[in-house]
C-alpha positions as CSV (number, residue, x, y, z in Angstrom):
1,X,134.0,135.3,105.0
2,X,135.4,132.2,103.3
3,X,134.9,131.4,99.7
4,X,132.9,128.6,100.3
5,X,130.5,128.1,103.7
6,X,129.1,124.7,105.2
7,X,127.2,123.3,107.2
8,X,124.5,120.3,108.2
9,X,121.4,121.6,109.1
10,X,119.5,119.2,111.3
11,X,115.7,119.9,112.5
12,X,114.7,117.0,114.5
13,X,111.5,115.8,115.2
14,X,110.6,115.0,118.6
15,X,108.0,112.5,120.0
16,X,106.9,114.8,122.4
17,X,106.0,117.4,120.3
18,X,109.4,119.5,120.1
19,X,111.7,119.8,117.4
20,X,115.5,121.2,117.6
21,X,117.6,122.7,114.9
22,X,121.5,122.0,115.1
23,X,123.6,122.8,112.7
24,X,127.2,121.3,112.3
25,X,130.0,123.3,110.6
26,X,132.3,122.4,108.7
27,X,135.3,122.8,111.3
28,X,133.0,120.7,113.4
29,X,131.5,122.8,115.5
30,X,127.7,123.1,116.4
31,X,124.9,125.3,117.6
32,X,121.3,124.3,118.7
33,X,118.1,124.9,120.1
34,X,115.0,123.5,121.3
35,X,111.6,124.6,120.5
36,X,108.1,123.7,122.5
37,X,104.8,124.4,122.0
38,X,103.9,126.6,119.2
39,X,107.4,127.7,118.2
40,X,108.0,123.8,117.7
41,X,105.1,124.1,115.2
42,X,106.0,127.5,114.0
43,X,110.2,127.5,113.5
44,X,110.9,123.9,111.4
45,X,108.8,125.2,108.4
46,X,110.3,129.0,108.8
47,X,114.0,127.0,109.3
48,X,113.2,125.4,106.2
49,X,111.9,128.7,104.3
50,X,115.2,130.8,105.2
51,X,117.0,127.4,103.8
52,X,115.0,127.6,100.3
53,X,115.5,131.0,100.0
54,X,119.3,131.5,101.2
55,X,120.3,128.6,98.4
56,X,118.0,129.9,95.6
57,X,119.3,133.2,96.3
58,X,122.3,132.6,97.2
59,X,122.5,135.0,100.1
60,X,126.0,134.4,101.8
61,X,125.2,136.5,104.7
62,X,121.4,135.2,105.8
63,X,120.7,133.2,108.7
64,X,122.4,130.1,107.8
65,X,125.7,131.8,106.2
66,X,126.2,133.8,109.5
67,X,125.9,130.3,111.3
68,X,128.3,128.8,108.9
69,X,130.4,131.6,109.6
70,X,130.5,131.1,113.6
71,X,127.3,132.4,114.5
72,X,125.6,131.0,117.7
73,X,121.9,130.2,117.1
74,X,121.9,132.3,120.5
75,X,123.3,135.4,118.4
76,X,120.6,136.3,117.0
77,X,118.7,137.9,119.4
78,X,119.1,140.3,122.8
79,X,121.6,141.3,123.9
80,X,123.0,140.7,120.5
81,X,126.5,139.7,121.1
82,X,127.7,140.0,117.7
83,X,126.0,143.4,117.3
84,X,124.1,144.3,114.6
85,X,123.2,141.8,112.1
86,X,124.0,142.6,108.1
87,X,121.7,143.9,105.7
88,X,121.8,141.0,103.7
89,X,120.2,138.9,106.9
90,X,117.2,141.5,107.5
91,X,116.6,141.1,103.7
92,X,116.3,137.4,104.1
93,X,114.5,137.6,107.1
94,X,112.0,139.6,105.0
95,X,112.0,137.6,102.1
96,X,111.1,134.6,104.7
97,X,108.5,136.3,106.2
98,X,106.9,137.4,103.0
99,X,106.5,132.7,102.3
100,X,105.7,132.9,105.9
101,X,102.7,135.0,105.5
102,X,101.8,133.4,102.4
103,X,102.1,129.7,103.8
104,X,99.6,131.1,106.8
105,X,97.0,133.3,104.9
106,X,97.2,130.8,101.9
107,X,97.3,133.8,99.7
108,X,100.0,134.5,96.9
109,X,101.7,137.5,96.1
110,X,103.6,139.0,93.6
111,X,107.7,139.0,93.4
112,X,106.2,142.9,92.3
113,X,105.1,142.9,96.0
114,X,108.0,141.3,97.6
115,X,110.7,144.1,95.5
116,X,108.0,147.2,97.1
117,X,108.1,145.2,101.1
118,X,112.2,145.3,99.9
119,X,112.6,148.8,98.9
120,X,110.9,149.8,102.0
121,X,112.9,148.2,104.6
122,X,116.0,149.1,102.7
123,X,114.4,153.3,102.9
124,X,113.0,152.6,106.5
125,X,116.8,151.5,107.3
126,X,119.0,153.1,105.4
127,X,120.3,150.1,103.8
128,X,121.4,150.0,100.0
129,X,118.4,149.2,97.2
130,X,119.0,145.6,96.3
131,X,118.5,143.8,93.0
132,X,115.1,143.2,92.0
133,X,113.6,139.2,92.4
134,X,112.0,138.2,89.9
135,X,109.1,136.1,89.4
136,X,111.0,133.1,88.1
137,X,112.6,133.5,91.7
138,X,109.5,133.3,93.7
139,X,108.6,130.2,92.0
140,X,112.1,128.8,92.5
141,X,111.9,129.7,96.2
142,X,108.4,128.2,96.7
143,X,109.3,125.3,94.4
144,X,112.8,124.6,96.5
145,X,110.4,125.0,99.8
146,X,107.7,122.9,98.5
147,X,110.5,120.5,98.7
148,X,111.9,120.7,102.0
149,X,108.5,120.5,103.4
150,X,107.6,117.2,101.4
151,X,111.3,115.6,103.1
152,X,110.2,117.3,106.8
153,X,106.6,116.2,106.2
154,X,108.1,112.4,105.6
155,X,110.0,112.3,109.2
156,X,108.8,110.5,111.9
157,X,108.8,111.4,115.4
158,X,111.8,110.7,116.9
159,X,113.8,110.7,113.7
160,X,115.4,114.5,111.7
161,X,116.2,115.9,108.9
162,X,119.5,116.5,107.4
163,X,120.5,119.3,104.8
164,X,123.4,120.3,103.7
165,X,123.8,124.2,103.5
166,X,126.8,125.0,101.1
167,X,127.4,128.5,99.3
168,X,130.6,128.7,97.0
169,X,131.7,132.4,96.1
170,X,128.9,133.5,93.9
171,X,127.5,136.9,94.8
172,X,124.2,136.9,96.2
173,X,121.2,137.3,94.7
174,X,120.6,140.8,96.4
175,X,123.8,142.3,96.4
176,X,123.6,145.8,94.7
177,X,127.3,145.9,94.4
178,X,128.0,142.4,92.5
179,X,124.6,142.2,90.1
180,X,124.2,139.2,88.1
181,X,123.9,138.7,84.9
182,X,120.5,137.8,84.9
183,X,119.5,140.7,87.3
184,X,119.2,144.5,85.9
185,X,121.8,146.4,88.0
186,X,119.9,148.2,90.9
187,X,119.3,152.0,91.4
188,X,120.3,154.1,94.4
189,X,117.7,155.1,96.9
């Protein structure tokens, strides 16, 4: 993967009802999709999540950091063309759904909680243990969300969203085998 990874994320707002997500890279290519219906209600807010987590967590290999990548929206899913995704992107997809669940059930939990719903996907998997989050990351994450949703909240129909998605060489947050220094180095499973 390059050093650094970019693109425009764009969820627009349709009169109708529907939204799309495109997202422009920086070699100027794009991918996109529509949603209708209930996924139009459902996947702007859980676009949004995966973007407040992936930049406070600085997870180079979520959803968005495979799109920058090359990734085709259309990748992720059957048949999957691209094979198995990376660890790093079930992590964030688990992470996402743990503010997903919270945003529906109105109910907080505990980064405690999150680490546990972690370490069991990683031994249901296979996958490496990653670093612990902490709780000053949850509140990052919900703070950095909080955010998004104020700006998507603010669109008018008809109009979008724009937000740039840029990750520079850090390691991620959940990396086991580059910790940072404000993360206690993980334990193997």
């Amino acid at each position: 993967m390059p050093d650094t990874q970019r693109i425009v994320i764009r969820i627009k707002k349709g009169a109708d009802g529907r939204t799309s997500l495109s997202c422009t890279r920086a070699d100027g290519t794009t991918t996109w999709q529509r949603q209708e219906g209930d996924q139009a209600r459902f996947f702007p807010r859980h676009d949004l999540t995966h973007y407040a987590v992936e930049t406070v967590l600085g997870l180079r290999q979520g959803f968005y950091g495979l799109v920058a990548s090359g990734w085709d929206l259309s990748d992720f899913g059957s048949p999957w063309p691209r094979g198995r995704i990376p660890t790093e992107a079930n992590l964030a997809e688990l992470i996402v759904g743990f503010f997903d669940l919270e945003r529906r059930t109105g109910e907080r939990s505990t980064a405690e909680e999150l680490n546990d719903r972690l370490a069991e996907l990683c031994a249901q998997n296979g996958f490496p243990k990653p670093e612990k989050i902490s709780e000053a990351d949850v509140a990052r994450v919900r703070q950095k969300r909080a955010e998004v949703f104020e700006k998507w909240d603010a669109i008018e129909p008809g109009s979008a969203l724009e937000l740039p998605f840029e990750l520079d060489a850090l390691a991620s947050a959940l990396s086991p085998a580059q910790p940072e220094p404000r993360r206690a180095k993980s334990k193997k499973s």
